[in-house]
C-alpha positions as CSV (number, residue, x, y, z in Angstrom):
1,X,5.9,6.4,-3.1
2,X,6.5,10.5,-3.4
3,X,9.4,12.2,-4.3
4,X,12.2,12.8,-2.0
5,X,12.4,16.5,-1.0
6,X,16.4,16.5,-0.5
7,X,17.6,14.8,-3.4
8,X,21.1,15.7,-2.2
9,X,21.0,13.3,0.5
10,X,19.5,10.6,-1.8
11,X,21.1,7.5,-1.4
12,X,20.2,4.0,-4.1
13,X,19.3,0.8,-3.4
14,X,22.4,-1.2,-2.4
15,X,23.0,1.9,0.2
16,X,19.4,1.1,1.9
17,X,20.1,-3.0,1.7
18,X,23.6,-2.4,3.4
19,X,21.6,-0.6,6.2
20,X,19.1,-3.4,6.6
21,X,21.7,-5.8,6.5
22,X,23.4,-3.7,9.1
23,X,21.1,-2.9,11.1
24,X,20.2,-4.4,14.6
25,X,16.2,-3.6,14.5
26,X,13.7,-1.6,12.3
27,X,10.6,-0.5,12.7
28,X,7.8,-1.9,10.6
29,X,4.5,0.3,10.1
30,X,1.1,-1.2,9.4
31,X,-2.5,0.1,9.6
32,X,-5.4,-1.5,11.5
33,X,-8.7,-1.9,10.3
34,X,-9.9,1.9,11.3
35,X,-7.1,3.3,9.3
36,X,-5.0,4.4,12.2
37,X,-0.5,3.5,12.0
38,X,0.8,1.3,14.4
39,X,4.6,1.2,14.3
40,X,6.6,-1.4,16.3
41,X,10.4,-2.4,16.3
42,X,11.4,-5.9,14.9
43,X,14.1,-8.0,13.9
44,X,14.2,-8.5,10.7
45,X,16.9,-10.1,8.4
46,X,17.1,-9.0,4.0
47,X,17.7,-12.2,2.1
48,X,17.2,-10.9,-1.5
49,X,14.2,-9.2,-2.2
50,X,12.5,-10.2,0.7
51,X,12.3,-9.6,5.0
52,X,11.7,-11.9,7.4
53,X,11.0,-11.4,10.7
54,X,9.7,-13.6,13.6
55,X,6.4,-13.1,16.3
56,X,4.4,-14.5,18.3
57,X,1.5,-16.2,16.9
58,X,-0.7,-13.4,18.2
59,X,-1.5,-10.1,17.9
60,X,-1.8,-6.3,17.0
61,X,1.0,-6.8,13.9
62,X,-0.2,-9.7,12.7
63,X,-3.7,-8.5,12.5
64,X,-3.4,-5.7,10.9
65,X,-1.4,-7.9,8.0
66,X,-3.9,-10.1,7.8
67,X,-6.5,-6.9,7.2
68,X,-3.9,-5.0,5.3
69,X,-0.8,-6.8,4.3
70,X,1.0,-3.1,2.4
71,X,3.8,-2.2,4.9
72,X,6.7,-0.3,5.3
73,X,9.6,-1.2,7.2
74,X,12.4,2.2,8.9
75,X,15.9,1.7,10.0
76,X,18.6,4.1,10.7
77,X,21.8,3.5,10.5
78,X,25.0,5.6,11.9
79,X,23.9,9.2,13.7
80,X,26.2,12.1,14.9
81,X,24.7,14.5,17.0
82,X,25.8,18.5,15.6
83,X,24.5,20.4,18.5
84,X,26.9,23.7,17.1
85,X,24.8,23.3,13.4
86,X,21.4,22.4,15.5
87,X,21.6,19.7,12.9
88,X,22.7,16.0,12.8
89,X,24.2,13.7,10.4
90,X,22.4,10.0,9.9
91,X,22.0,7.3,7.5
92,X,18.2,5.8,7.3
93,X,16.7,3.9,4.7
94,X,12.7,2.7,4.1
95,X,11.6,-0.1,2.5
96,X,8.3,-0.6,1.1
97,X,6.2,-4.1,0.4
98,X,4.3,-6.7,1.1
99,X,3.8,-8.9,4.4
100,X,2.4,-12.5,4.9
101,X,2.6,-15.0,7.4
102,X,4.8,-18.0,6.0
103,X,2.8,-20.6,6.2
104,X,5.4,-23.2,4.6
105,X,7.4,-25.3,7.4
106,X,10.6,-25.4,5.0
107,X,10.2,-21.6,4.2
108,X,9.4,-20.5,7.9
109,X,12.5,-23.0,9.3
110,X,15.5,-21.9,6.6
111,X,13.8,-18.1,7.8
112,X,14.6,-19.1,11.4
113,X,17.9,-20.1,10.5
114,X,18.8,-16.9,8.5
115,X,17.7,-14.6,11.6
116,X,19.4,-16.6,14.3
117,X,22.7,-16.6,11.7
118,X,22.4,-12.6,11.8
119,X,21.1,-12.3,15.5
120,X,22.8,-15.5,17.6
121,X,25.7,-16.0,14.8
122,X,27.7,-17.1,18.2
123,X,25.8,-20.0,19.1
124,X,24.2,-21.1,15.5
125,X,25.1,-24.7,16.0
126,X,22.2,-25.1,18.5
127,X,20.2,-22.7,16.3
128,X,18.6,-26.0,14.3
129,X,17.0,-28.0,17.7
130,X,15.6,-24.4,19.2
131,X,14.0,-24.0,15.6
132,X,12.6,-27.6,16.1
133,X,11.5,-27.6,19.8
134,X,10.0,-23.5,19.3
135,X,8.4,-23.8,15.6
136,X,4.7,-24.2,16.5
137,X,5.3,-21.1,19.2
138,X,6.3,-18.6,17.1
139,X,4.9,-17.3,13.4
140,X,7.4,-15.8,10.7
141,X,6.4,-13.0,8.6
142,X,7.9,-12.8,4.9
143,X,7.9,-9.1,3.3
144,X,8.6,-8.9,-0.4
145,X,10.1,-5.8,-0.7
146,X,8.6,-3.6,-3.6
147,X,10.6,-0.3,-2.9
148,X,13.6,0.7,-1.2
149,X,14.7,4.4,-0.3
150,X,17.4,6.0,1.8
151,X,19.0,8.9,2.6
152,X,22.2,10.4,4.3
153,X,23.4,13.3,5.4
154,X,27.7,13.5,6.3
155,X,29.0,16.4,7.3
156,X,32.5,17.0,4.9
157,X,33.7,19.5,7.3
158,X,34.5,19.4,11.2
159,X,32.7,21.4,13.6
């Protein structure tokens, strides 16, 4: 990717997987076939070098994979309006990669089972019979991460 501008606010690798970890949705960036972004906010959980993230088996995302599978995926982490600085401090991180529909029933169910741990860790015992009764109704996507980036900006002083 380019170079960061504000290498002050530079942050590495394990700070951008700790937001991704963290984080409760991200936006993930494609391109359709005419060349024109579409951005839309999933769920997606980091195991390793690689995203997953659930859909339906349908649809604007999952075509524009299929025609061009080079993504990138935004999340932001903590934010503190500075309205006396017109400025604001944040955490946000980008990750770059790869996306393709899991096509593996083993692979798509232990993804399942990673995103319901992060996103319904309260009621993960019944996490295995949805998986079972909702597998042919929903696709998984897998993104193998090629490049992470993040940045920060925290204020030292107090306005």
């Amino acid at each position: 990717m380019g170079v960061m501008r504000r290498t002050d606010r530079q942050q590495d690798e394990t700070f951008a997987r700790y937001l991704f970890t963290e984080c409760e949705y991200a936006l993930l960036c494609t391109v359709d076939p005419a060349g024109d972004p579409y951005c839309v906010p999933i769920s997606p959980v980091l195991a390793g070098d690689r995203f997953y993230f659930h859909s339906a088996t349908v649809g604007t995302k999952l075509d524009n994979i299929a025609n061009h599978p080079n993504v990138s995926l935004a999340c932001v982490g903590k934010t503190k309006l500075l309205p006396e600085r017109f400025s604001t401090d944040y955490e946000s991180a980008i990750a770059y990669g790869e996306a393709q529909l899991v096509e593996d029933p083993l692979e798509k169910r232990r993804a399942l089972m990673l995103i319901s741990d992060k996103y319904a860790a309260s009621n993960i015992a019944a996490a295995p019979a949805y998986i079972e009764a909702s597998l042919h109704e929903v696709a998984v996507v897998r993104i193998m991460v090629r490049e992470f980036t993040a940045k920060a900006r925290i204020s030292k002083e107090k306005v």
